[in-house]
N, CA, C and O atoms as a GROMACS GRO file, in nm:
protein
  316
    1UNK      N    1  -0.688   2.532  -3.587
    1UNK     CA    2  -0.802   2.581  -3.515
    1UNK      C    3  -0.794   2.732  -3.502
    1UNK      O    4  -0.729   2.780  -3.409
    2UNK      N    5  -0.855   2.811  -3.588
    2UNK     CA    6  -0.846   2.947  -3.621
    2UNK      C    7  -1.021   2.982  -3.535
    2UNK      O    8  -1.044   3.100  -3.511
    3UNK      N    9  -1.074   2.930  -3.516
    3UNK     CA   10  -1.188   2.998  -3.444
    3UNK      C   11  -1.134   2.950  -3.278
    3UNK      O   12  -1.077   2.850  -3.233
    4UNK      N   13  -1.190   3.088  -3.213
    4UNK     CA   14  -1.150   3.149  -3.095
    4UNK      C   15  -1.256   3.039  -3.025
    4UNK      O   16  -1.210   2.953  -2.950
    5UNK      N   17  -1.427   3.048  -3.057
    5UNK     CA   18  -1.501   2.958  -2.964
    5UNK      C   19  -1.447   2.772  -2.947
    5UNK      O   20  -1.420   2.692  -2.856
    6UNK      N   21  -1.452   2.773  -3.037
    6UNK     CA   22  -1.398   2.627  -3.069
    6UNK      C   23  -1.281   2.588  -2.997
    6UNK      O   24  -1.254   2.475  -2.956
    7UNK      N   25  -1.214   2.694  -2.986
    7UNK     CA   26  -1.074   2.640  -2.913
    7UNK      C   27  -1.103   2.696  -2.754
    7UNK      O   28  -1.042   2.633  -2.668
    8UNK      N   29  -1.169   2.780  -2.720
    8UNK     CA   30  -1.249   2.770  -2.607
    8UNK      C   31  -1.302   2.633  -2.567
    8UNK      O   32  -1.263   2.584  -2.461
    9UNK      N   33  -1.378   2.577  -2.635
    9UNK     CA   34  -1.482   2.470  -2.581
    9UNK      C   35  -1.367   2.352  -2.595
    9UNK      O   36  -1.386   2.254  -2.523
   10UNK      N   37  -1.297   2.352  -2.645
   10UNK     CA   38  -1.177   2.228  -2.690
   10UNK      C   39  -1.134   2.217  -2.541
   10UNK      O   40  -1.164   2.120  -2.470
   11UNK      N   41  -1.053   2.339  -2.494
   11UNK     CA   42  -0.953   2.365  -2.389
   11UNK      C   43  -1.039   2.367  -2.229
   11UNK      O   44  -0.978   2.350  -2.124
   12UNK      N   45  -1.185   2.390  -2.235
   12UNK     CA   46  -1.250   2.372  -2.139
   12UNK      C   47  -1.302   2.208  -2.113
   12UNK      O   48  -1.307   2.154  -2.002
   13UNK      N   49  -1.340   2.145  -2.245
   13UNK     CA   50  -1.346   2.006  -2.223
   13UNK      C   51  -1.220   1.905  -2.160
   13UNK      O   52  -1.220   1.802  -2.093
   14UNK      N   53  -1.098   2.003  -2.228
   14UNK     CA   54  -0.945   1.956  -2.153
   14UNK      C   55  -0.923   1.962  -2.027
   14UNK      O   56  -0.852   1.878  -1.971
   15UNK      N   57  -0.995   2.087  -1.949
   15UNK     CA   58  -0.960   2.095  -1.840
   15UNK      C   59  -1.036   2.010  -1.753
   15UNK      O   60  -0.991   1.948  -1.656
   16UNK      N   61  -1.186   2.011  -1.804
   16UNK     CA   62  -1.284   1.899  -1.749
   16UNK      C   63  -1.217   1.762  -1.702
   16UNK      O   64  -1.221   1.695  -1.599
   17UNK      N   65  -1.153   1.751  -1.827
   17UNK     CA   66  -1.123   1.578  -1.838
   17UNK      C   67  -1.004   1.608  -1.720
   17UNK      O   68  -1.022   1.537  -1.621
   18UNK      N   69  -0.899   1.687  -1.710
   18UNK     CA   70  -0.763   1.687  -1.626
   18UNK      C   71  -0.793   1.715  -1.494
   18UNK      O   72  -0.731   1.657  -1.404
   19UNK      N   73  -0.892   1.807  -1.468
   19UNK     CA   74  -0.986   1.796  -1.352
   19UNK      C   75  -1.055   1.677  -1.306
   19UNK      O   76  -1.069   1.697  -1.185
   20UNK      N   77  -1.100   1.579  -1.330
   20UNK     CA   78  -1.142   1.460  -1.323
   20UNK      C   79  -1.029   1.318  -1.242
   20UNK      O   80  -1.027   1.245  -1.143
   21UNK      N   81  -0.956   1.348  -1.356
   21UNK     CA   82  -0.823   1.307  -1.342
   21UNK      C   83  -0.782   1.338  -1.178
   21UNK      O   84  -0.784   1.258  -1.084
   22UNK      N   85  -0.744   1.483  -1.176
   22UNK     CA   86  -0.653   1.472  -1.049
   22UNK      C   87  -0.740   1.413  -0.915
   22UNK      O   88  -0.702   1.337  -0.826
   23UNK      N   89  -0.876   1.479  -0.938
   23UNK     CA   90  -0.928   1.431  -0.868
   23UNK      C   91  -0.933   1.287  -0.801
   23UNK      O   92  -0.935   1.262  -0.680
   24UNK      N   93  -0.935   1.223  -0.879
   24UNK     CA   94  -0.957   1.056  -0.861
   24UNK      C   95  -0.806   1.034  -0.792
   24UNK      O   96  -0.789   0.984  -0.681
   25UNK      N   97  -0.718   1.076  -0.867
   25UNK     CA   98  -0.566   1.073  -0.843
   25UNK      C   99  -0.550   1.105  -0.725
   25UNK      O  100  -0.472   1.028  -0.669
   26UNK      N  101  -0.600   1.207  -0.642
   26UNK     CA  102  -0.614   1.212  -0.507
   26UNK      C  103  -0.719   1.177  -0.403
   26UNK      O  104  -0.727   1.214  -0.286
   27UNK      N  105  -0.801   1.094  -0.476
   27UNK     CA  106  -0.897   1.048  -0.338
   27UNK      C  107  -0.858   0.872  -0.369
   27UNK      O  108  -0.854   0.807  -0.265
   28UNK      N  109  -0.839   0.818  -0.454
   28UNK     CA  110  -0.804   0.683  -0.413
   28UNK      C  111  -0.699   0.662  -0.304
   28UNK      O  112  -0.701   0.608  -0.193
   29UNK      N  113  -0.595   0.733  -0.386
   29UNK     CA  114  -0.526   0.682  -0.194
   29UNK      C  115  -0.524   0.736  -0.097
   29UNK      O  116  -0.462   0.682  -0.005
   30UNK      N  117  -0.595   0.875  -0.074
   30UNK     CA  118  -0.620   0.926   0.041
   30UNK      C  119  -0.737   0.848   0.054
   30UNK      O  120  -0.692   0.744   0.102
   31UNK      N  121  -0.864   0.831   0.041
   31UNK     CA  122  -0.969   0.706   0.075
   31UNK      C  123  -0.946   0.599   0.116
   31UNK      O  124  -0.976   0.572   0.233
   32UNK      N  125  -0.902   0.528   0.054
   32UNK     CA  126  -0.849   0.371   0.063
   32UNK      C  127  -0.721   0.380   0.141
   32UNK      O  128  -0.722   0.303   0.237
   33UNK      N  129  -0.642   0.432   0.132
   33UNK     CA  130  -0.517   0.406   0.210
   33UNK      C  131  -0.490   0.488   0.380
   33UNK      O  132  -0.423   0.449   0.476
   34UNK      N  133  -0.558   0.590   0.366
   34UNK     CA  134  -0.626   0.630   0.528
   34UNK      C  135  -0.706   0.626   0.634
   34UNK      O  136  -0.688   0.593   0.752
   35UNK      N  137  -0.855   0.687   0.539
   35UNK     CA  138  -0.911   0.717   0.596
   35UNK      C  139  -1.037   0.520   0.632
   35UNK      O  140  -1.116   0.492   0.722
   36UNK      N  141  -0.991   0.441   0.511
   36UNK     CA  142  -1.017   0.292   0.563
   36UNK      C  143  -0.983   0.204   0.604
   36UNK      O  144  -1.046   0.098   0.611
   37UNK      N  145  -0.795   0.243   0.669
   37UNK     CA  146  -0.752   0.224   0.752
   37UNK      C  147  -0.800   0.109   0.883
   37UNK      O  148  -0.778  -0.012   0.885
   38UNK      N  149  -0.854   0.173   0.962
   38UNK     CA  150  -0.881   0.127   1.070
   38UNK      C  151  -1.028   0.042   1.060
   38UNK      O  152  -1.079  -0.008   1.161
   39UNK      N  153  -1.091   0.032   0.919
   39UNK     CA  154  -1.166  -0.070   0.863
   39UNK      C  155  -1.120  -0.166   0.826
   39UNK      O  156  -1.126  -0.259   0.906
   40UNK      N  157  -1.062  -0.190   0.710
   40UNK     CA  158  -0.970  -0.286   0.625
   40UNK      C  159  -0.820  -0.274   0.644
   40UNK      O  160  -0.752  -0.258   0.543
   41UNK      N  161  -0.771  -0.280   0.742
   41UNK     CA  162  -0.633  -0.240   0.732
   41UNK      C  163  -0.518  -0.321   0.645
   41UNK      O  164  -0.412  -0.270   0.608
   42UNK      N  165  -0.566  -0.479   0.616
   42UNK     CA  166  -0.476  -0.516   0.493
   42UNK      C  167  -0.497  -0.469   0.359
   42UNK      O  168  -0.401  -0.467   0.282
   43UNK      N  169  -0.629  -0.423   0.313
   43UNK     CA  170  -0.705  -0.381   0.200
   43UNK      C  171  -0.603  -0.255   0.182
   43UNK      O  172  -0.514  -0.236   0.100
   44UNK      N  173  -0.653  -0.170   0.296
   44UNK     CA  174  -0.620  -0.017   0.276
   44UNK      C  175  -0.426  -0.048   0.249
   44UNK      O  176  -0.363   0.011   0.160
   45UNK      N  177  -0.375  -0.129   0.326
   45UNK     CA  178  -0.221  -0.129   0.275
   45UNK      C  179  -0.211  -0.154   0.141
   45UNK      O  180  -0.137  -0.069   0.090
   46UNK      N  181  -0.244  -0.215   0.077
   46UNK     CA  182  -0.270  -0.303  -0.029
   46UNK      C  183  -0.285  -0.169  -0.119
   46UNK      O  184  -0.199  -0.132  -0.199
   47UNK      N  185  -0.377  -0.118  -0.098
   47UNK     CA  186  -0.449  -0.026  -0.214
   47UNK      C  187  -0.319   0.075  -0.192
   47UNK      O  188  -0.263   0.103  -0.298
   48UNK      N  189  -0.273   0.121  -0.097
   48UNK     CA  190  -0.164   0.250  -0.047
   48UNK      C  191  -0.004   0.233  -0.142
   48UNK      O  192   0.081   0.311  -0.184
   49UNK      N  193  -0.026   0.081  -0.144
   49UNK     CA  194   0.157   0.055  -0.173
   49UNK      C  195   0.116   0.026  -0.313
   49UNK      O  196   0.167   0.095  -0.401
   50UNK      N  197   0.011  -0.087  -0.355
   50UNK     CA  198   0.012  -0.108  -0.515
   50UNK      C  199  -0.072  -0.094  -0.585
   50UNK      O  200  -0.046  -0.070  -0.703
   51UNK      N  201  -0.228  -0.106  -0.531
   51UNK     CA  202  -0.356  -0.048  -0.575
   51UNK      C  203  -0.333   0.099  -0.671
   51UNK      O  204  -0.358   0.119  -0.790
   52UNK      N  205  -0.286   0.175  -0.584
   52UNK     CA  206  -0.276   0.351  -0.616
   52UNK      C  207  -0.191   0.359  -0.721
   52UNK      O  208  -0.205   0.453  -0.799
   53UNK      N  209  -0.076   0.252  -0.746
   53UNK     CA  210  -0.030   0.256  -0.892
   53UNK      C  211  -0.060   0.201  -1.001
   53UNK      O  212  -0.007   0.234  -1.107
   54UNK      N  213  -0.170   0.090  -0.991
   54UNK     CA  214  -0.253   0.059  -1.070
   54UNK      C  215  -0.365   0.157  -1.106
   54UNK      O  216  -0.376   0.166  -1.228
   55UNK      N  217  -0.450   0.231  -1.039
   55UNK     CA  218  -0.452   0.372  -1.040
   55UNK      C  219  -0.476   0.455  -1.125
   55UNK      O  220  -0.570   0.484  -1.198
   56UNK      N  221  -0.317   0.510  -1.094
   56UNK     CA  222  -0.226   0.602  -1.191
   56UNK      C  223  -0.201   0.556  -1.312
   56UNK      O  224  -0.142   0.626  -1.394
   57UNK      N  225  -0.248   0.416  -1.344
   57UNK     CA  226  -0.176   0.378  -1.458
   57UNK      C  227  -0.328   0.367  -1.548
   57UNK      O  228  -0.316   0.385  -1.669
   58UNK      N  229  -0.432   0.347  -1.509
   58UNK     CA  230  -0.545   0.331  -1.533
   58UNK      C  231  -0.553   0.472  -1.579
   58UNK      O  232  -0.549   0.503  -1.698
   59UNK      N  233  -0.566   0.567  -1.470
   59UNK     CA  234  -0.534   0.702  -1.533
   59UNK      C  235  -0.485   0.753  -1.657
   59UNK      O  236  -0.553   0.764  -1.759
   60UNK      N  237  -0.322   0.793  -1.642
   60UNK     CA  238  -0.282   0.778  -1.796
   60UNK      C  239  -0.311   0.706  -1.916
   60UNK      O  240  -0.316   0.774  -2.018
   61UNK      N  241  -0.333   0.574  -1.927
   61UNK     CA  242  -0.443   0.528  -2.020
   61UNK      C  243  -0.546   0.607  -2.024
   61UNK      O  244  -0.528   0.726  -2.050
   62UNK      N  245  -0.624   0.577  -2.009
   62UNK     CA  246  -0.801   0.699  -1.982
   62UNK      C  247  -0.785   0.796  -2.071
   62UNK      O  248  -0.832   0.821  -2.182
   63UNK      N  249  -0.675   0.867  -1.968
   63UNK     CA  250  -0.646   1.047  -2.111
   63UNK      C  251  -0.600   1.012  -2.185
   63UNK      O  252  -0.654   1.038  -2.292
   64UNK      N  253  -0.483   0.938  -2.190
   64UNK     CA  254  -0.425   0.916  -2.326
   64UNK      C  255  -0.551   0.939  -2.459
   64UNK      O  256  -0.562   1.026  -2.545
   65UNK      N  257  -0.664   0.774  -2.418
   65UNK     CA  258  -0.749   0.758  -2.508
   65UNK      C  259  -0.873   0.858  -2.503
   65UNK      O  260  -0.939   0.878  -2.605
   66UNK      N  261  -0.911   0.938  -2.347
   66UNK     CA  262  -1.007   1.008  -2.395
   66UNK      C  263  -0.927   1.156  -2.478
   66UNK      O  264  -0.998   1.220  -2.556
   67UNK      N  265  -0.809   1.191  -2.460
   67UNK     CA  266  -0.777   1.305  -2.550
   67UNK      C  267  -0.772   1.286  -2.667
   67UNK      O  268  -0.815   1.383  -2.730
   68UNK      N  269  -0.732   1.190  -2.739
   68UNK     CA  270  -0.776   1.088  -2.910
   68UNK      C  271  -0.875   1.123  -2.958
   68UNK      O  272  -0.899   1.155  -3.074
   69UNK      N  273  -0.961   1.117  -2.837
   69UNK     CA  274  -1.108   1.128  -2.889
   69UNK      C  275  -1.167   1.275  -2.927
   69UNK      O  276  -1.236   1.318  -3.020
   70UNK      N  277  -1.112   1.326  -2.822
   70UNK     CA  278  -1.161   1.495  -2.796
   70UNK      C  279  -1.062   1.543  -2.899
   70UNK      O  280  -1.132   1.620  -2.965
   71UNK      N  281  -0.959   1.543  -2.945
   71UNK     CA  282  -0.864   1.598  -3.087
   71UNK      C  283  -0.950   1.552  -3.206
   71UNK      O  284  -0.985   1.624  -3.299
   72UNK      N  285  -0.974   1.450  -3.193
   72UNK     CA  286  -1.071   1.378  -3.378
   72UNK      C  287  -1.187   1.453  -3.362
   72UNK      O  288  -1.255   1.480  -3.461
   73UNK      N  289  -1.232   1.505  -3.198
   73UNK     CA  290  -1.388   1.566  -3.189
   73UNK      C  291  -1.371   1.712  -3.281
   73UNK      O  292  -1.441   1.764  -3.368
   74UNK      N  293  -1.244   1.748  -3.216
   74UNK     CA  294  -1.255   1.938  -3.266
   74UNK      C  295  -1.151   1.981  -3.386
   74UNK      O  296  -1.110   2.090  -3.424
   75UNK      N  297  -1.121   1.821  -3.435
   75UNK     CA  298  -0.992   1.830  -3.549
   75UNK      C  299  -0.901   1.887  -3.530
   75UNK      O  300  -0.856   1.976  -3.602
   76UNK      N  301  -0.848   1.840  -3.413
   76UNK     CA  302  -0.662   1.916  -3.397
   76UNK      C  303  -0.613   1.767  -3.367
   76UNK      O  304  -0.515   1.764  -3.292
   77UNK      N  305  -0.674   1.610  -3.420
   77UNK     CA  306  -0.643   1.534  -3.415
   77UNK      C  307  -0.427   1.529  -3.524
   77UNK      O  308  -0.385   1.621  -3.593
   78UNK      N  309  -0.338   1.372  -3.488
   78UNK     CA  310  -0.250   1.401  -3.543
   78UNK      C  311  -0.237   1.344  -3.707
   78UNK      O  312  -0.141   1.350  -3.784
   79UNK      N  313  -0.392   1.280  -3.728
   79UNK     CA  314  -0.424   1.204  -3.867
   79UNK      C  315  -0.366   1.334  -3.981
   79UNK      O  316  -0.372   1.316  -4.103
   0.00000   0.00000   0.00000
């Protein structure tokens, strides 16, 4: 990737997607495991101790496969 825009728009769609990411990464279990608390309090345990690592794991999948996608998009794929 020798053009400057391209690897601009590559590395901004990257950050999009990793931005997304943390996000979620920090409101599921601050949401569910606090602040619904004193709503659902077996739910919110539930989501706090094993929910939130199901999660995280949902997560890493996600990028894994949406970065696949976004490398084959701007050809810095590893084909």
């Amino acid at each position: 990737m020798s053009d400057k825009p391209e690897a601009n728009a590559y590395w901004a769609a990257n950050i999009k997607i990793v931005t997304w990411c943390l996000v979620i990464w920090a409101v599921v279990p601050f949401l569910f495991g606090i602040l619904l608390q004193p709503v659902m309090p077996g739910f919110a345990f539930w989501v706090a101790q094993q929910g939130s690592i199901l999660v995280f794991l949902a997560i890493i999948f996600f990028y894994a496969w949406r970065m696949n996608k976004l490398d084959a998009e701007h050809g810095v794929d590893e084909q």
